[in-house]
PAZA-744182 format. One record per residue: residue in three letters; z, y, x of N, C-alpha, C in turn; residue number from 0. Coordinates in steps of 0.1 Angstrom, whole numbers. Layout:
<nodes>
> ALA	Z	Y	X	Z	Y	X	Z	Y	X	NUM $
...
</nodes>
This chain:
<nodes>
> UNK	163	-162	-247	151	-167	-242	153	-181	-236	0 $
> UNK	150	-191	-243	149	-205	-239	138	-209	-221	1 $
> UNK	144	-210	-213	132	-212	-204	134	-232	-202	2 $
> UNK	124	-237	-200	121	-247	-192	112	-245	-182	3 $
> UNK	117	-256	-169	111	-253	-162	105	-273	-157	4 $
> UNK	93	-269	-150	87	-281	-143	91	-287	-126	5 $
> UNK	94	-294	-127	102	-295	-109	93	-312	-108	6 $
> UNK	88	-307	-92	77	-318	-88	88	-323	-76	7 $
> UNK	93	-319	-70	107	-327	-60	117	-323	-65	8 $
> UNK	131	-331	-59	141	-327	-61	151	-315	-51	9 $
> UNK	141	-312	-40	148	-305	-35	142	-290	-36	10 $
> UNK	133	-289	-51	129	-278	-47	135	-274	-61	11 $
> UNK	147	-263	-66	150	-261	-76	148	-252	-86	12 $
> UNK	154	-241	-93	153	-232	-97	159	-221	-88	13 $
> UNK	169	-223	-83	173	-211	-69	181	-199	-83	14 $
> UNK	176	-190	-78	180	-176	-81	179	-178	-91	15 $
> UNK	162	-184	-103	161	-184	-115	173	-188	-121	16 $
> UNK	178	-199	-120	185	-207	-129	201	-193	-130	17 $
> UNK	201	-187	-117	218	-180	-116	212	-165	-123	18 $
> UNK	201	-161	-127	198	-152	-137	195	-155	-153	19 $
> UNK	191	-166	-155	194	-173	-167	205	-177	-170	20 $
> UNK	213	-186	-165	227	-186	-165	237	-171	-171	21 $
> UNK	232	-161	-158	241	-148	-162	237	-144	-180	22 $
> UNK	224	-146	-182	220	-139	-192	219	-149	-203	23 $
> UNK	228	-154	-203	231	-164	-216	218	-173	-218	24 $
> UNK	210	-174	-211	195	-181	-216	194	-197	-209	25 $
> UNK	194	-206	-218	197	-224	-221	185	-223	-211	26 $
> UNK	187	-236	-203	174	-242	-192	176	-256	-197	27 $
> UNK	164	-258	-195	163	-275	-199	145	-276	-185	28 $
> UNK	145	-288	-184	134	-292	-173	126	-303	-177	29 $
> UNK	116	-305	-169	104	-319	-171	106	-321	-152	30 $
> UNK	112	-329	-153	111	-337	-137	100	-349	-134	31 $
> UNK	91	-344	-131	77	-348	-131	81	-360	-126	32 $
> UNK	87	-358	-112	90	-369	-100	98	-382	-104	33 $
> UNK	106	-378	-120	115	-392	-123	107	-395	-135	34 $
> UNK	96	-392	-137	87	-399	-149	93	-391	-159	35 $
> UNK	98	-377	-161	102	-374	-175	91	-368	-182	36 $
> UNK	90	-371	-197	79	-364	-202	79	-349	-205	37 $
> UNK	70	-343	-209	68	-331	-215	79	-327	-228	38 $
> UNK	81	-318	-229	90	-309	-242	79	-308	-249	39 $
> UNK	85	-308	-264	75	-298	-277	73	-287	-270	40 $
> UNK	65	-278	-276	56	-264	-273	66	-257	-281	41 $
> UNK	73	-259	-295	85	-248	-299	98	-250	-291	42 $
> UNK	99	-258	-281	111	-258	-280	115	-251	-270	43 $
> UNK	107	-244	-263	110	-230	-253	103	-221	-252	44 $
> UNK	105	-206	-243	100	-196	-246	96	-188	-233	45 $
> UNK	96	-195	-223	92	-190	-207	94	-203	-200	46 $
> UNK	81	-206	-196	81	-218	-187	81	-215	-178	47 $
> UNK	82	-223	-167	82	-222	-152	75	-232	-146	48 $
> UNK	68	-232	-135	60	-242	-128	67	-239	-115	49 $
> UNK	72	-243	-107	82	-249	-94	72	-251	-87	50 $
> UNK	75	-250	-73	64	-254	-60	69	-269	-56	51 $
> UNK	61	-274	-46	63	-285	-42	55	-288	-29	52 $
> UNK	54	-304	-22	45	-304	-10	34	-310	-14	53 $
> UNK	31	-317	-21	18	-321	-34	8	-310	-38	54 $
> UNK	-4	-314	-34	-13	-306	-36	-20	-307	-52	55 $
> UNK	-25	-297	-58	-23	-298	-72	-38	-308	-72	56 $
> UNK	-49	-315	-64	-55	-324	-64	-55	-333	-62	57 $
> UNK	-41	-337	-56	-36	-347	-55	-31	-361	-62	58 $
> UNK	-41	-361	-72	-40	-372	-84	-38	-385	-83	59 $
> UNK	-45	-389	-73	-45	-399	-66	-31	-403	-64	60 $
> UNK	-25	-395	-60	-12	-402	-53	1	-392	-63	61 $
> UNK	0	-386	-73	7	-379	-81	0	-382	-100	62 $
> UNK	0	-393	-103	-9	-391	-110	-5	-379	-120	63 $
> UNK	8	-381	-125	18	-374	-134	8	-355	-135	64 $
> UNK	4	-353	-122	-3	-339	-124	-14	-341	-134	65 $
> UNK	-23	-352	-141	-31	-346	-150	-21	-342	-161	66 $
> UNK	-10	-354	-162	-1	-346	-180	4	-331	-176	67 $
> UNK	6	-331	-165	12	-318	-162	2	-308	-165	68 $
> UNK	-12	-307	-161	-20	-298	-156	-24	-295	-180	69 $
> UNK	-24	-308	-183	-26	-311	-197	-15	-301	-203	70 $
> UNK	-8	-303	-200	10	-295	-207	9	-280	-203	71 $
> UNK	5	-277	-191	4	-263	-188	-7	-258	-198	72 $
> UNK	-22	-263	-196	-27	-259	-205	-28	-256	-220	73 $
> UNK	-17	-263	-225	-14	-264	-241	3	-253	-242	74 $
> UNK	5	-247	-230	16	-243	-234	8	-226	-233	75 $
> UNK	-2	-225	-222	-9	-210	-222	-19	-210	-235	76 $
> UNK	-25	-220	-243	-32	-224	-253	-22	-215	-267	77 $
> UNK	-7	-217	-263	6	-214	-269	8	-202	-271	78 $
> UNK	1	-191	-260	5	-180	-258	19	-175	-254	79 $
> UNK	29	-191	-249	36	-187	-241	36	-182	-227	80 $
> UNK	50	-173	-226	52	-171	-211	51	-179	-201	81 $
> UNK	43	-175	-190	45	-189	-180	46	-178	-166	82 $
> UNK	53	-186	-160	56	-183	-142	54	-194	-136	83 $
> UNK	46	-190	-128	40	-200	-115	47	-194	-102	84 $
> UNK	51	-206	-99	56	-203	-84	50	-211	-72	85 $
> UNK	43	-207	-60	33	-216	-52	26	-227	-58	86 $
> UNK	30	-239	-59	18	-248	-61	19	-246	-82	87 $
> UNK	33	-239	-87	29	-237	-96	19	-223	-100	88 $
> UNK	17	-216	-92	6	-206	-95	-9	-208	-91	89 $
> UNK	-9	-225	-80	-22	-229	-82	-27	-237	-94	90 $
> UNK	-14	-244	-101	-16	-249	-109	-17	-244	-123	91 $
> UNK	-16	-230	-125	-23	-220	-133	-32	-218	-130	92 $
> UNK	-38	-212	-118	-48	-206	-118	-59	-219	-118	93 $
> UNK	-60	-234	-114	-71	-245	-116	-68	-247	-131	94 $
> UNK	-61	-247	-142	-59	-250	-153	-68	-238	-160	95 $
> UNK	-69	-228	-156	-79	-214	-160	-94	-215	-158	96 $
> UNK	-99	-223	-147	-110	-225	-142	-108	-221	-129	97 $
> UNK	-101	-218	-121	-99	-213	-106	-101	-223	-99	98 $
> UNK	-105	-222	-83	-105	-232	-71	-94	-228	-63	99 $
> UNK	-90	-240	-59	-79	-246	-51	-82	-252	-40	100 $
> UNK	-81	-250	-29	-85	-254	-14	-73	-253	-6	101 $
> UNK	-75	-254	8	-66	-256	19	-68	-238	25	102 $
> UNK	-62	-233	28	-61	-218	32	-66	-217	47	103 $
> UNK	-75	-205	55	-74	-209	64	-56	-211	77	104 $
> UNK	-50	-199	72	-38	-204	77	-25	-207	70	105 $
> UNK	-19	-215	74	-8	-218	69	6	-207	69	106 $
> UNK	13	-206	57	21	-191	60	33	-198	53	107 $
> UNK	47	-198	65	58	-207	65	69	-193	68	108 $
> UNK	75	-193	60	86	-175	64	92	-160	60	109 $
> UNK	91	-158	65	95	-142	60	84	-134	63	110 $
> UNK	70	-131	52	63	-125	62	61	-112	50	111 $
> UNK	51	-106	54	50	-91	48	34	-92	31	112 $
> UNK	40	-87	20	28	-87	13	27	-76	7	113 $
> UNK	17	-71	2	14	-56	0	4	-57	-17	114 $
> UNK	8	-48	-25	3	-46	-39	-15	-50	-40	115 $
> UNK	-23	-53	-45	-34	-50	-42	-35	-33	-48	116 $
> UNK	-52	-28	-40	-52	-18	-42	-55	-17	-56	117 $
> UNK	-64	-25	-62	-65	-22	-77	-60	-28	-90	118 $
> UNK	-42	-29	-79	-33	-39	-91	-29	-29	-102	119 $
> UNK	-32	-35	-112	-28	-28	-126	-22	-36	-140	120 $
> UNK	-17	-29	-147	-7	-44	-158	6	-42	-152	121 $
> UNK	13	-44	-166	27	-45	-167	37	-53	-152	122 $
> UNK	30	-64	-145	33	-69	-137	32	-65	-128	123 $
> UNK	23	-53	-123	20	-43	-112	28	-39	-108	124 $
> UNK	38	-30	-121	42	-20	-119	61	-24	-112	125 $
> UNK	55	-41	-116	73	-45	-109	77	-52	-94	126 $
> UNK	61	-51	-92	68	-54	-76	64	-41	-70	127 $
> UNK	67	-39	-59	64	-30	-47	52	-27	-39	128 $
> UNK	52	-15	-34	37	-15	-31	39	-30	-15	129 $
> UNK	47	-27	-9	49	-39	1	62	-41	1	130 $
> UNK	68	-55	6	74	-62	7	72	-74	15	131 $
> UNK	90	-83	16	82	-94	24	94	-110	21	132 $
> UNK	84	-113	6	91	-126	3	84	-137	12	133 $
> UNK	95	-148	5	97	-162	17	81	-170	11	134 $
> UNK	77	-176	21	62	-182	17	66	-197	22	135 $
> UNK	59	-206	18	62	-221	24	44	-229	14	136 $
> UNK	31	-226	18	22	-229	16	10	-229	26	137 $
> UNK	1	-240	23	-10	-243	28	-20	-243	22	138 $
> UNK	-24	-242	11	-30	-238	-3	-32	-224	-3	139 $
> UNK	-44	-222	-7	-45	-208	-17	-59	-211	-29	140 $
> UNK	-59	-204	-42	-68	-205	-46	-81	-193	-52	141 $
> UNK	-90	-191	-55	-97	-184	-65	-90	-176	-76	142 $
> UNK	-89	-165	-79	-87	-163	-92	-96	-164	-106	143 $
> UNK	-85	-170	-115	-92	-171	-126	-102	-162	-132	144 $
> UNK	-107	-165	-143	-117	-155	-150	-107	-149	-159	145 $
> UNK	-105	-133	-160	-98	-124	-168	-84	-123	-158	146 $
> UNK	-84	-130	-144	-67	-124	-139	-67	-110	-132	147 $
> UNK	-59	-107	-126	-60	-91	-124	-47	-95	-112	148 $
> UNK	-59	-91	-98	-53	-91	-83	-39	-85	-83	149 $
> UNK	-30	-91	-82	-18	-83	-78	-12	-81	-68	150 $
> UNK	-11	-91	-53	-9	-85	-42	-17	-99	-29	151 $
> UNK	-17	-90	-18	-21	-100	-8	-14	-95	6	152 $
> UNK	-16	-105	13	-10	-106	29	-23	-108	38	153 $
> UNK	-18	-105	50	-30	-104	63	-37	-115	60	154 $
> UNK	-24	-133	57	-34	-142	63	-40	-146	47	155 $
> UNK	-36	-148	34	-38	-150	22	-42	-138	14	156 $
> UNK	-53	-140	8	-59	-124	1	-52	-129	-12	157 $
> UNK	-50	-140	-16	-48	-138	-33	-33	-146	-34	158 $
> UNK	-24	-133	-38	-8	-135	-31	-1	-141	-45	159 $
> UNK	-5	-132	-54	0	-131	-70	-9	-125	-80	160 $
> UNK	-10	-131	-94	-21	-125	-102	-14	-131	-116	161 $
> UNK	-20	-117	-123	-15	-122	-139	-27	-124	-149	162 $
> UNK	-21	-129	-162	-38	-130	-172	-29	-125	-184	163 $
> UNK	-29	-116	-189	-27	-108	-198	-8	-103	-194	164 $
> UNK	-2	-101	-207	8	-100	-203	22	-112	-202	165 $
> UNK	15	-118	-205	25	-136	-205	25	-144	-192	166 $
> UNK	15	-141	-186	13	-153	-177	12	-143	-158	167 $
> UNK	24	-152	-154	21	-145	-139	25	-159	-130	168 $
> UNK	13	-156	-116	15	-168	-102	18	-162	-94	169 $
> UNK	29	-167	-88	30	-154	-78	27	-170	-64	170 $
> UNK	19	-167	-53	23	-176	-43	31	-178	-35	171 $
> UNK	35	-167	-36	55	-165	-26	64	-170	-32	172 $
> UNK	73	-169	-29	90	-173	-37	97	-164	-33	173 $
> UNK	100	-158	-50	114	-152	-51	124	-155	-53	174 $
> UNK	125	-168	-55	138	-174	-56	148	-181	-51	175 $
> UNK	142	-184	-37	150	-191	-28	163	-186	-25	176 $
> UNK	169	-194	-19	184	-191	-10	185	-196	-1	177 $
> UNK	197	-196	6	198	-199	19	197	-211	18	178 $
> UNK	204	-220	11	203	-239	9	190	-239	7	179 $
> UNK	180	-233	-2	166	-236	-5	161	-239	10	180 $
> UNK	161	-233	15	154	-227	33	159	-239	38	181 $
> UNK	170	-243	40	176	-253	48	170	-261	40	182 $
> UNK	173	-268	30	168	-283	22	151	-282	27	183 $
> UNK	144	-270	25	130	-272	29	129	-276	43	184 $
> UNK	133	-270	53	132	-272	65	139	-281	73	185 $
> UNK	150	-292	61	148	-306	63	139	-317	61	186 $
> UNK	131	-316	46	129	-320	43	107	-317	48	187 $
> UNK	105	-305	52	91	-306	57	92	-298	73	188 $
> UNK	101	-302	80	101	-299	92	86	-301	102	189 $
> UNK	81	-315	102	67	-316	106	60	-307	105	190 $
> UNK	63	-296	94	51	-282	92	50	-274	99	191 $
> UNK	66	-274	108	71	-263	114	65	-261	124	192 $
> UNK	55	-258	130	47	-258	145	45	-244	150	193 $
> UNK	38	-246	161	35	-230	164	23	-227	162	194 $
> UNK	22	-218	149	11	-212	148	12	-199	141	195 $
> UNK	-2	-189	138	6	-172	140	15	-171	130	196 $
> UNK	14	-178	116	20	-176	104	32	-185	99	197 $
> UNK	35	-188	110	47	-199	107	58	-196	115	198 $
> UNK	72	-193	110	83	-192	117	93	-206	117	199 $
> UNK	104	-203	125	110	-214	125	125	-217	123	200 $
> UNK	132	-219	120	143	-223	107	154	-210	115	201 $
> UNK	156	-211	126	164	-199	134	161	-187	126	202 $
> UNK	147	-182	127	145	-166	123	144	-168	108	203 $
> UNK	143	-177	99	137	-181	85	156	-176	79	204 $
> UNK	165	-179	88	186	-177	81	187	-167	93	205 $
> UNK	182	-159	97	190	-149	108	193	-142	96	206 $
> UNK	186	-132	87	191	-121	81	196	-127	68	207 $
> UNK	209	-125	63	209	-135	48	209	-123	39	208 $
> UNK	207	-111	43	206	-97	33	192	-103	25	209 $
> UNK	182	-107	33	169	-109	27	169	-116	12	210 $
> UNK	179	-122	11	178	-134	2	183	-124	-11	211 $
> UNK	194	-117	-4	202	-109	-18	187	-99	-20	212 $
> UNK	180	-93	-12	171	-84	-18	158	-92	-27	213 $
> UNK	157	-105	-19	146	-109	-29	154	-117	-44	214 $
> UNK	166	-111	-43	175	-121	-55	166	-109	-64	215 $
> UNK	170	-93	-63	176	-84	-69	157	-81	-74	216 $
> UNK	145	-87	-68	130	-82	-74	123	-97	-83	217 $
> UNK	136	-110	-82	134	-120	-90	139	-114	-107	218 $
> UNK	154	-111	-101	157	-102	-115	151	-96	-121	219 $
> UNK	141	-88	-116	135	-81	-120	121	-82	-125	220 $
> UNK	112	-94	-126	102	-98	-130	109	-109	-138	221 $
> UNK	116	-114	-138	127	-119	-152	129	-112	-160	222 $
> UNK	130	-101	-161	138	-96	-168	126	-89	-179	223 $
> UNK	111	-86	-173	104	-80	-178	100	-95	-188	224 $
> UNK	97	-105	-182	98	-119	-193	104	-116	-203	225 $
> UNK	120	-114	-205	131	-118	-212	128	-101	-226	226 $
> UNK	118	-87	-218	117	-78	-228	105	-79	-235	227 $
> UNK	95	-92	-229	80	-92	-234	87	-101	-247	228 $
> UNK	94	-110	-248	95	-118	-262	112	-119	-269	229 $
</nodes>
């Protein structure tokens, strides 16, 4: 399985993805939006990725690079390729579908807890847990598209992850981080870090480093269902 993936900064990488593609013999190639690189052919890979970032997916103004991007997403799901959205890449599915994109009422920065929806159903359902508690680092949430199918939510964000058939899934959490990910974030957007209910702070974000190996082991695992869909 050929994946490319989209990266809007440089310090926000592939994480876990790349060290489960790597294991599994599967070539990565990228579009680094941030250094002007263009788009790939549509045959030349076979599970895209959309990467998060601090850029808000309306932020055109000062990113212009998001319409080719939002353009390239849309011609790759047009593709009936696989695609994974990860935070601002799962907003940027779900506004390429027709969905709305806004400011969330709270912001959710941590280790916090997310739970299946009650009437999650689809292949994607069945691979995460009924609860859990991946790393979040957003201020954004959006609308689901027309035809997605609710897959899980948290106290403060009701629309956590959602799929549209069986190719395409946003999750707004990250399962891919590591310990460097956490640290490079919380150099680089420290100002976020404040006190508020949904925001932790870089101390309790590295106390447990078990977390990281369990959210390695449920990345694997919606990978993996990618790598048996094609």
């Amino acid at each position: 399985m050929r994946v490319h993936y989209l990266q809007h900064v440089d310090f926000e990488d592939l994480g876990t993805i790349a060290v489960w593609a790597t294991d599994n013999n599967h070539p990565i190639t990228a579009t680094r939006w941030q250094h002007g690189e263009a788009a790939p052919s549509l045959d030349s890979f076979d599970l895209l990725v959309i990467m998060g970032g601090p850029m808000n997916i309306y932020e055109e103004h000062l990113f212009p690079w998001l319409r080719d991007e939002k353009k390239f997403i849309s011609e790759a799901i047009a593709a009936d390729k696989a695609v994974l959205g990860v935070c601002l890449g799962a907003q940027l599915i779900a506004d390429v579908l027709g969905g709305m994109v806004y400011p969330n009422h709270y912001k959710e920065i941590g280790w916090l807890p997310v739970q299946k929806a009650p009437a999650a159903s689809g292949p994607f359902a069945n691979v995460l847990p009924d609860t859990f508690s991946p790393f979040h680092w957003h201020g954004d949430t959006f609308s689901l598209p027309a035809g997605a199918q609710h897959l899980a939510r948290s106290e403060a964000c009701e629309n956590q992850a959602f799929s549209v058939g069986e190719r395409i899934l946003g999750l707004q959490f990250h399962l891919e981080v590591t310990t460097n990910t956490v640290r490079a974030w919380t150099e680089n957007g420290g100002a976020e870090l404040v006190d508020a209910p949904y925001i932790q702070q870089p101390q309790a974000m590295l106390v447990d480093t078990n977390r990281f190996e369990r959210l390695q082991v449920l990345m694997n695992d919606v990978l993996t269902h990618f790598d048996r869909l094609l």
